[in-house]
C-alpha positions in Angstrom: 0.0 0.0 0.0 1.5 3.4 -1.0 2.9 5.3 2.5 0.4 7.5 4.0 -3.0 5.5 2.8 -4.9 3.5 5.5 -7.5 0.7 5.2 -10.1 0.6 7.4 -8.1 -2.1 10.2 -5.7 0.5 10.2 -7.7 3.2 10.7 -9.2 1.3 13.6 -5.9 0.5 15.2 -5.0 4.6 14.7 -8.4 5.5 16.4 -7.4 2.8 19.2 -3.9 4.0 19.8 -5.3 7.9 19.7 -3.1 9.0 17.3 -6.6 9.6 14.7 -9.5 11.1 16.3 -11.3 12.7 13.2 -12.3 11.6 10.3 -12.7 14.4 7.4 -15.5 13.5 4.6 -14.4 15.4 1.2 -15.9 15.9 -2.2 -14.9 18.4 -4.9 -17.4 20.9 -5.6 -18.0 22.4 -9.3 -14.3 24.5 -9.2 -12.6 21.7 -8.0 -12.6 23.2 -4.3 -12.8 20.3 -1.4 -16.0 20.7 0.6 -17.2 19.0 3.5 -17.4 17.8 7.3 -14.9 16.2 10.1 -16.3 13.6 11.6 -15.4 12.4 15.0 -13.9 9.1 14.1 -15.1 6.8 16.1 -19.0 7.9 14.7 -17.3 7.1 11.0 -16.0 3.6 11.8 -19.7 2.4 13.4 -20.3 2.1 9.5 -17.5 3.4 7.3 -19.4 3.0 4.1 -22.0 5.3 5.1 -20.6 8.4 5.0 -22.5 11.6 6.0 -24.7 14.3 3.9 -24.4 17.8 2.4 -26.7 20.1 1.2 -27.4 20.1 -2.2 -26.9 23.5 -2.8 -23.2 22.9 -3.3 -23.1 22.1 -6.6 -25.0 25.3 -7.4 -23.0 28.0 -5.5 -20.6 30.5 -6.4 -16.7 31.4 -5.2 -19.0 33.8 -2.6 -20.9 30.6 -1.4 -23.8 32.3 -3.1 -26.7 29.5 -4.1 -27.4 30.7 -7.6 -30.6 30.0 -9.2 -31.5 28.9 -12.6 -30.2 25.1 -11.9 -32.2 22.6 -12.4 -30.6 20.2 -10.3 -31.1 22.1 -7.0 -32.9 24.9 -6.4 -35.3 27.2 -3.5 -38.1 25.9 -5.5 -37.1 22.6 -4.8 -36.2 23.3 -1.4 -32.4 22.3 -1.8 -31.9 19.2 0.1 -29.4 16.7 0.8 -27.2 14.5 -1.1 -25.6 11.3 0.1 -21.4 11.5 0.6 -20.4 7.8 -0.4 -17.0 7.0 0.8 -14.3 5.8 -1.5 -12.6 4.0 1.2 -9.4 3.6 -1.3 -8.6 7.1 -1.0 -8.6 7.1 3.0 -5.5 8.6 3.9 -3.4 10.2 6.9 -3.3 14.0 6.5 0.2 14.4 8.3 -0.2 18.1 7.9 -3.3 18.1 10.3 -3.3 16.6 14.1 -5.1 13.5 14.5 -6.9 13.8 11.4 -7.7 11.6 8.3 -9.2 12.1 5.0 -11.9 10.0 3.2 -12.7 11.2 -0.6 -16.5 10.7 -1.1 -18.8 10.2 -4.2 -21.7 12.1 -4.0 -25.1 10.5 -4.7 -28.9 10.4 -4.9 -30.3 7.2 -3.9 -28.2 4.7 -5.5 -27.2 7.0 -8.2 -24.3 8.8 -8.2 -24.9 12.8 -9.1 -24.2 13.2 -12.6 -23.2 16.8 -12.5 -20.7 16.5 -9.9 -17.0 16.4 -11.0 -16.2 13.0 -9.3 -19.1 11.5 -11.3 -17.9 13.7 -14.8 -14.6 11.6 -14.6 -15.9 8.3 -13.6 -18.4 8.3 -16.4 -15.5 8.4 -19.1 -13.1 6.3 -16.9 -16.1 3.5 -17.3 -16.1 4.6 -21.3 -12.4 3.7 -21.4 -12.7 0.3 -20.0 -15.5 -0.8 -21.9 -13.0 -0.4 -25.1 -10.4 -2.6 -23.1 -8.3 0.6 -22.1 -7.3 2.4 -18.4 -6.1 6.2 -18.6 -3.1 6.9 -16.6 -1.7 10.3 -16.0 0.1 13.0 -14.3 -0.4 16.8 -13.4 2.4 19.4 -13.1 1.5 22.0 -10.9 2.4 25.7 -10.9 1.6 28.0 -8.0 3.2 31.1 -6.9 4.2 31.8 -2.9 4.1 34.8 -0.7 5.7 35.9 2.3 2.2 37.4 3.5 -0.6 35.3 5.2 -3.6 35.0 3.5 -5.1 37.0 6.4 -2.6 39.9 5.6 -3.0 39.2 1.9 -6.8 39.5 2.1 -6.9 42.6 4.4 -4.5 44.6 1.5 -7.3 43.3 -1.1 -4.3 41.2 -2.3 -2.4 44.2 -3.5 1.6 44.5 -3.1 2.1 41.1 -2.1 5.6 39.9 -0.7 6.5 37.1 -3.3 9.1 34.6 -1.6 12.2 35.0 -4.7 13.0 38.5 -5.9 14.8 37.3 -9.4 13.2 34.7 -12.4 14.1 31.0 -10.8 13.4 28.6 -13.2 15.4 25.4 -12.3 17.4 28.2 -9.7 19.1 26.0 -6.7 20.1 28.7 -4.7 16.6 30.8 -4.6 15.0 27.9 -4.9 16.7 26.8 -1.1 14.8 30.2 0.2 11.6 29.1 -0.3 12.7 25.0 1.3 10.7 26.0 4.3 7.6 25.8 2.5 8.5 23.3 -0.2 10.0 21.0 1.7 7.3 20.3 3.7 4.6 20.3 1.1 6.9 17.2 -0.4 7.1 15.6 3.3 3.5 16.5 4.2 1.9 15.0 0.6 4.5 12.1 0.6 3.2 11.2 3.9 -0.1 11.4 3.1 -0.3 9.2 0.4 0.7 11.2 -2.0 4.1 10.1 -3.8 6.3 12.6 -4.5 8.6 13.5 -7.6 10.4 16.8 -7.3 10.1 20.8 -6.8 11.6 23.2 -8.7 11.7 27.1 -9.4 9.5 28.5 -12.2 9.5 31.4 -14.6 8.3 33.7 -12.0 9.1 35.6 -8.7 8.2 33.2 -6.5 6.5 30.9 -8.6 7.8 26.5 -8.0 6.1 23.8 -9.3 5.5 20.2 -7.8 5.4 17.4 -9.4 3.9 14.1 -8.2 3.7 10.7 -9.5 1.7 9.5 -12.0 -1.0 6.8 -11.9 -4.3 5.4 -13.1 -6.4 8.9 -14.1 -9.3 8.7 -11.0 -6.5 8.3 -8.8 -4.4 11.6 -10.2 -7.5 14.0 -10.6 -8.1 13.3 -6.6 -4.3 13.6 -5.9 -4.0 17.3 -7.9 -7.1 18.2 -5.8 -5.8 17.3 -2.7 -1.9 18.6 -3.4 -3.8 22.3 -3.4 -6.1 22.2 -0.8 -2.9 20.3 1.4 -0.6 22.8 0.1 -3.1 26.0 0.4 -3.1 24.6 4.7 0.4 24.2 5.4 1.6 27.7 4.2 -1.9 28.9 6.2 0.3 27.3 9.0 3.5 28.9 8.3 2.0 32.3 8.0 2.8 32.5 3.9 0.2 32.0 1.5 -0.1 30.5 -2.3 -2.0 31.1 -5.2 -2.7 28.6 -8.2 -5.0 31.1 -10.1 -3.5 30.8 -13.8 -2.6 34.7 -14.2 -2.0 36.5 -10.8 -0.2 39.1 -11.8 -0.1 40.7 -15.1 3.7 41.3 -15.2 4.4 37.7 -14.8 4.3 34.6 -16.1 1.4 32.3 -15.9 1.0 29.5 -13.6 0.0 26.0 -15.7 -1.1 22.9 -14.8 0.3 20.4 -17.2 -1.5 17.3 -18.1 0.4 13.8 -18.7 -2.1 11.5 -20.1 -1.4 8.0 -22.1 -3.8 4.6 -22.4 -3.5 1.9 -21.5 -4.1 -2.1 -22.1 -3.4 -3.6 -19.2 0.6 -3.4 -18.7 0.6 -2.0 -22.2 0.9 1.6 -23.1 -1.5 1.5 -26.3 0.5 4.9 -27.4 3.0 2.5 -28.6 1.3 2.0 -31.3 1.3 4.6 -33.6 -2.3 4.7 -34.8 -4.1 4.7 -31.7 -1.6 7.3 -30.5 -2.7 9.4 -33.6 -6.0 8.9 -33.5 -6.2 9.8 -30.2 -4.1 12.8 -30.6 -6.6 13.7 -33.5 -10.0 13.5 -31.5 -8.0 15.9 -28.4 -6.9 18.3 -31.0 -10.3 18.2 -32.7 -12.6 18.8 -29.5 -10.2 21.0 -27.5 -11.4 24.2 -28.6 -15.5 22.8 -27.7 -14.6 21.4 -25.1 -12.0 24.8 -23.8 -14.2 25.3 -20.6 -13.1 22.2 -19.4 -9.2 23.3 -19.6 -9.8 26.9 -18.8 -12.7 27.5 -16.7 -12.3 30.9 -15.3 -12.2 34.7 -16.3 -8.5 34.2 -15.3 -7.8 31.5 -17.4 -7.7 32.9 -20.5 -5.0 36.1 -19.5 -2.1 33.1 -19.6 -2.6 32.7 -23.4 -0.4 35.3 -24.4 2.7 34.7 -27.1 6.6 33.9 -25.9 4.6 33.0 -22.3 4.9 29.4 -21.9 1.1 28.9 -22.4 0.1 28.3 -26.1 -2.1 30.3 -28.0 -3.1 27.9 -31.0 -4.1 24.5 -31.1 -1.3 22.6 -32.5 1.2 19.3 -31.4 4.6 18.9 -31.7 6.9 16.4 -30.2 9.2 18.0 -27.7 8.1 21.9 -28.3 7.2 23.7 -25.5 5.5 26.4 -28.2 2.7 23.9 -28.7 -0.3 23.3 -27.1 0.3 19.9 -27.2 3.7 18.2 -26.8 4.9 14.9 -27.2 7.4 13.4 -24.8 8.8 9.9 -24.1 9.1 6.5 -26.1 7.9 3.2 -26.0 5.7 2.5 -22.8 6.7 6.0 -21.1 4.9 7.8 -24.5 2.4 10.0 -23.5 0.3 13.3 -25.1 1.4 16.9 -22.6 -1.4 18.8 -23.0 -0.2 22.7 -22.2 -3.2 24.1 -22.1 -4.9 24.2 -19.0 -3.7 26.2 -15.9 -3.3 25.7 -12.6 -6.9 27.1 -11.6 -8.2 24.0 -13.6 -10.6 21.4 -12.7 -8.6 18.3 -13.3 -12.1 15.8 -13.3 -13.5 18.0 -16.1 -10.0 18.6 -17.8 -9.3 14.9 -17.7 -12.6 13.8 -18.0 -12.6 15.7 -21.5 -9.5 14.4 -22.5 -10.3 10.7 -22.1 -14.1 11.5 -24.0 -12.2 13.5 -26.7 -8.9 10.9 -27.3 -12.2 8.1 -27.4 -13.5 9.7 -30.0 -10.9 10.1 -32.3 -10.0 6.5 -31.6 -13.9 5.3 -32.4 -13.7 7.9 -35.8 -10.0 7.1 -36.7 -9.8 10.8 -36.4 -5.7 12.0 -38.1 -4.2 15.1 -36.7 -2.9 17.9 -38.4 1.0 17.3 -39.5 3.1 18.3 -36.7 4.3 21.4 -35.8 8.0 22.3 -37.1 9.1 25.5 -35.3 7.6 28.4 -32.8 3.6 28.2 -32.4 3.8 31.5 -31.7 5.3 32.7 -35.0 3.0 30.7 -36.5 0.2 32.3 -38.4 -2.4 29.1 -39.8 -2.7 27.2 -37.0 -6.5 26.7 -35.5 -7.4 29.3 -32.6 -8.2 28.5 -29.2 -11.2 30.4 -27.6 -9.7 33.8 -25.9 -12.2 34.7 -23.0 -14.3 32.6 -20.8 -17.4 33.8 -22.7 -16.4 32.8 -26.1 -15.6 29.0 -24.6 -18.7 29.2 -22.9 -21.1 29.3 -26.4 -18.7 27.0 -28.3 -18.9 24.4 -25.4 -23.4 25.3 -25.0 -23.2 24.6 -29.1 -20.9 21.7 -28.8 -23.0 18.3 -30.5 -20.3 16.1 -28.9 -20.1 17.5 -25.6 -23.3 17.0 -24.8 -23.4 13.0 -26.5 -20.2 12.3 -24.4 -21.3 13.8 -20.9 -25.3 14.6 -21.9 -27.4 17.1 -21.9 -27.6 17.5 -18.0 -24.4 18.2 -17.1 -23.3 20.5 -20.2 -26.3 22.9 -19.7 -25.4 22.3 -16.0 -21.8 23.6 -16.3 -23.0 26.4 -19.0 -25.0 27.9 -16.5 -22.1 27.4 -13.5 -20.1 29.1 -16.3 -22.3 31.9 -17.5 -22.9 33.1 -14.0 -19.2 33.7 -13.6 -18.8 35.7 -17.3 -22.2 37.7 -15.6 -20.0 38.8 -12.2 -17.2 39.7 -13.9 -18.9 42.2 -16.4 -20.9 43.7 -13.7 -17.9 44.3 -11.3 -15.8 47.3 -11.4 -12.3 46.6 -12.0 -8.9 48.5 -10.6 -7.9 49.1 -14.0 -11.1 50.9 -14.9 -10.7 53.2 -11.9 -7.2 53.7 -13.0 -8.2 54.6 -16.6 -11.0 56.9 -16.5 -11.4 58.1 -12.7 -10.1 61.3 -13.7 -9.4 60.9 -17.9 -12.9 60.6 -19.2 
């Protein structure tokens, strides 16, 4: 069993010994944020499969908690009540980061039936596609995130202006800055190691203060719970050492961007089908087709789309090349460590929906024998044919609401689900005053 997970004898023998006393029930919510309850943990082990409840209303709030109408899942009118939180007992874990305390990752559900529009269930539903054709997902996420010497108290009381970053010079693949910042790196790769959470590496990024953590890569279910986890683990520990981190895509427009990176290859049992060259291209072909429908699923905030910008990092065309970091897609390894990079999402993503869309897209291209464009030779970015992605959260929006083969691959439920989660966000930021419009025309106009 990978270090840090516990079965349920374990867990017992923990709760016994008094080293565990709480129990916390998790599910991510329609951002990708963990929501939930700590049970005491002796109450959880009188029937571990039970789980607890949560109000319905969680899959149709805002960042400001806000219950939104115009759902039809949940709703006043319907009087917003309670789904079931399942436990998946494999992802019971320590969280070495918190005292006594362990983690449970639940399903959430309806009866028997699992909630279609909730993230968990996105995934699952094109995990299940995947094996009916004989074939298992596995993949990885490189995350980006930037740190700051203030709290998020102190951070939130300045309205998260003329923040403290922890380097003071670009750092990419820097030792010695890097070593500044080992006080709240190193224990992120202790704490998530720990926790069962393996490990690869840190390492500075292209930014003041910006690292990036790698962890190891494993069947796709597995990795979209383990990105989801790395923030919200990583978000408490520098809560604890009085810094704070961000993994919104853009924070700051006189930096670089902060990706999330996602490793993705398929699998036969112990054989990476990417091998092969034609299922490798066909599933190349179906990504590339469907990304730019599908572009909410990669990019799902107003944020999101201020990373695209040329000589960034972040690609601003759809396009693959093997071993190019100018191209949306990237190509890297041989034989059965082949796998597709896809550069486009950052590190605000949703990585259920991202890989969710992914596996649904690569299918599809496999079922069509879909071919990919020729390859990319040279810079994306001096490029001037290649296919566009969407460039603000609105635009992805309507291409994904039009989209024929999102709604056959996740149905018509969730996709006019998620276009109204997504509208409402395109809604409060063109009703909200910015800085920069104060800035502009407080005195010009």
């Amino acid at each position: 069993m990978t270090p840090g997970l516990l079965s349920v004898d374990d867990l017992r023998a923990a709760v016994a010994a008094g080293t565990i006393d709480t129990v916390i029930c998790a599910f991510p919510d329609l951002y990708g944020r963990l929501m939930g309850k700590r049970l005491d943990a002796r109450f959880f082990l009188e029937d571990p499969e039970h789980g607890t409840h949560a109000c319905d209303y969680l899959f149709t709030v805002d960042m400001e908690m806000e219950p939104i109408e115009g759902y039809g899942f949940a709703s006043w009118a319907k009087g917003y009540g309670d789904v079931h939180l399942v436990p998946d007992l494999a992802t019971l874990r320590r969280c070495s980061w918190l005292d006594r305390t362990a983690l449970v990752l639940c399903d959430a559900a309806l009866g028997h039936d699992p909630v279609r529009v909730a993230p968990r269930s996105v995934l699952a539903a094109q995990v299940a596609r995947a094996g009916e054709h004989g074939y298992t997902a596995k993949a990885a996420s490189e995350l980006e995130y930037f740190l700051y010497r203030d709290s998020f108290t102190d951070a939130a009381a300045r309205d998260h202006r003329d923040l403290h970053p922890a380097g003071w010079y670009i750092e990419d693949y820097h030792l010695l800055q890097a070593s500044r910042t080992e006080d709240l790196n190193g224990p992120f790769r202790r704490h998530l190691a720990a926790s069962g959470i393996p490990v690869e590496s840190t390492k500075g990024e292209w930014g003041r203060g910006q690292h990036e953590l790698n962890i190891v890569y494993c069947d796709v279910a597995d990795m979209a719970d383990r990105h989801v986890l790395l923030k919200h683990a990583c978000k408490e520990i520098a809560d604890q050492l009085g810094a704070s981190i961000t993994f919104m895509a853009k924070p700051d427009s006189a930096e670089a961007g902060s990706s999330s990176h996602l490793h993705l290859s398929l699998w036969r049992g112990n054989v990476n089908v990417f091998a092969s060259d034609e299922t490798f291209r066909h599933f190349l072909g179906g990504w590339l087709a469907h990304a730019a429908e599908l572009m909410v699923c990669f990019a799902p905030t107003i944020n999101s789309y201020k990373r695209y910008q040329d000589q960034s990092w972040a690609p601003t065309a759809l396009a693959w090349s093997p071993d190019n970091r100018t191209a949306g897609f990237r190509i890297v390894g041989e034989g059965p460590a082949k796998r597709i990079e896809c550069r486009i999402p950052g590190a605000d993503v949703n990585p259920y929906l991202a890989y969710a869309a992914a596996i649904a897209s690569g299918l599809d291209g496999i079922e069509q024998g879909t071919e990919p464009p020729a390859a990319l030779d040279g810079d994306a970015y001096a490029t001037d044919d290649l296919p566009p992605m969407p460039r603000t959260l609105a635009e992805a929006v309507a291409a994904f609401d039009g989209s024929d083969f999102a709604r056959r691959a996740f149905g018509d439920d969730v996709v006019d689900h998620y276009v109204h989660f997504f509208r409402t966000e395109v809604a409060q930021y063109d009703a909200a005053v910015t800085d920069w419009e104060r800035r502009r025309y407080f005195e010009r106009i």
